[in-house]
N, C-alpha and C positions, 0 to 999 in steps of 0.2 A: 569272433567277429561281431555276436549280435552285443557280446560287452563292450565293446569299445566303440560302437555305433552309438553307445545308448551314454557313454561317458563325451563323446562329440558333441550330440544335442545338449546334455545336462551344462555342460561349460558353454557350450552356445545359447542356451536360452542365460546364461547368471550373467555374460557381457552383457549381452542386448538389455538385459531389465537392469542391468551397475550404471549402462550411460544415461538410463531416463533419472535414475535418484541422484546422480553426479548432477544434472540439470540444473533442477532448483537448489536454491540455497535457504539453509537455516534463517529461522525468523530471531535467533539465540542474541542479536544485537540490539533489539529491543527490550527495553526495561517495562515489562509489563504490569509488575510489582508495584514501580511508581508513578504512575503517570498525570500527565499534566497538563493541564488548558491554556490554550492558544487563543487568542483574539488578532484575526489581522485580514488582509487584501489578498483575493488570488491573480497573484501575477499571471501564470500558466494552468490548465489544467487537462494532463496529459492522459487520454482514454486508451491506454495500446496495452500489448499484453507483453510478457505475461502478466503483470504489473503495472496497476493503475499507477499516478503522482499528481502529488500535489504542490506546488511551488508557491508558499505562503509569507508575504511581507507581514513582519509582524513587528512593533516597538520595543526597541527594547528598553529600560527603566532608566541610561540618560538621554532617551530620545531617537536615539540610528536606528535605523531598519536591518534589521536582521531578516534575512530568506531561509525558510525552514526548506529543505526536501523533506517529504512527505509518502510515504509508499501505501500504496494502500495492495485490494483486494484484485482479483482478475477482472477484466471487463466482463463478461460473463455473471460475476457474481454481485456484481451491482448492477446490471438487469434485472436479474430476480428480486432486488430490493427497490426496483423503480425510479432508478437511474438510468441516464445517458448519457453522451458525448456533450450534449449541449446542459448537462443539469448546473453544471458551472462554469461560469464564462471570467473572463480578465473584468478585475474590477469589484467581482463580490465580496461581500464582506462575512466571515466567519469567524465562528466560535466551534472549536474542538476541543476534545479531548483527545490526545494522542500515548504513545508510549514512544516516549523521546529512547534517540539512540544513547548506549552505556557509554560510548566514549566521551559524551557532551559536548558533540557536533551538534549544530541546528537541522536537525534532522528526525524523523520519527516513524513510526507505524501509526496509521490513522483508518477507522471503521466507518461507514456510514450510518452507523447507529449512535458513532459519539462526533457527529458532525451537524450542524445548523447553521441558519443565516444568523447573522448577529442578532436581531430584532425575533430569534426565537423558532423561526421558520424552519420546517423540515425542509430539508434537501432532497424531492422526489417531485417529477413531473409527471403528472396523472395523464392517464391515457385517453 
């Protein structure tokens, strides 16, 4: 009896901790090897979890606007780097670096360590 009580819990605690790692998903779509800089407008810029975004107007070389989706970090984690919901609003103008996704959709992973105002400007509103 106390073995197969104790084979009960052991498969009960390996579901309950299989549905939190099924959860999130691999960051494995992002080309981090190559990555590449952005210049453009933020259309949106979404503060929700678990997953920041960023929805970025940017030119492309004959001229159209291309909209990158943009994922970033948890809200959570760009608190701790002195960020907010309001650090960027529709209309700013930025320069990143990102790691564009593998498929070479307009789409990428973006840090706020490799993100700035155009004119140079950190992305943190002091407290």
């Amino acid at each position: 009896m106390r073995q197969r009580l104790s084979v009960i819990l052991i498969s009960g605690t390996l579901i309950a901790m299989g549905g939190a790692a099924m959860a999130h998903h691999s960051f494995a779509m992002f080309d981090n090897e190559n990555q590449i800089e952005l210049e453009g407008v933020v259309r949106e810029f979404k503060y929700t979890s678990p997953h920041t975004f960023i929805l970025l107007e940017a030119k492309s070389q004959d001229g159209s606007i291309t909209v990158w989706n943009l994922e970033g970090v948890t809200p959570s984690a760009l608190a701790r780097e002195g960020w907010s919901s309001q650090s960027l609003k529709a209309g700013d103008k930025l320069k990143m670096t990102i790691a564009p996704l593998r498929s070479g959709a307009p789409g990428g992973a973006w840090t706020p360590q490799g993100t700035r105002f155009r004119d140079g400007k950190e992305v943190v509103i002091s407290p």
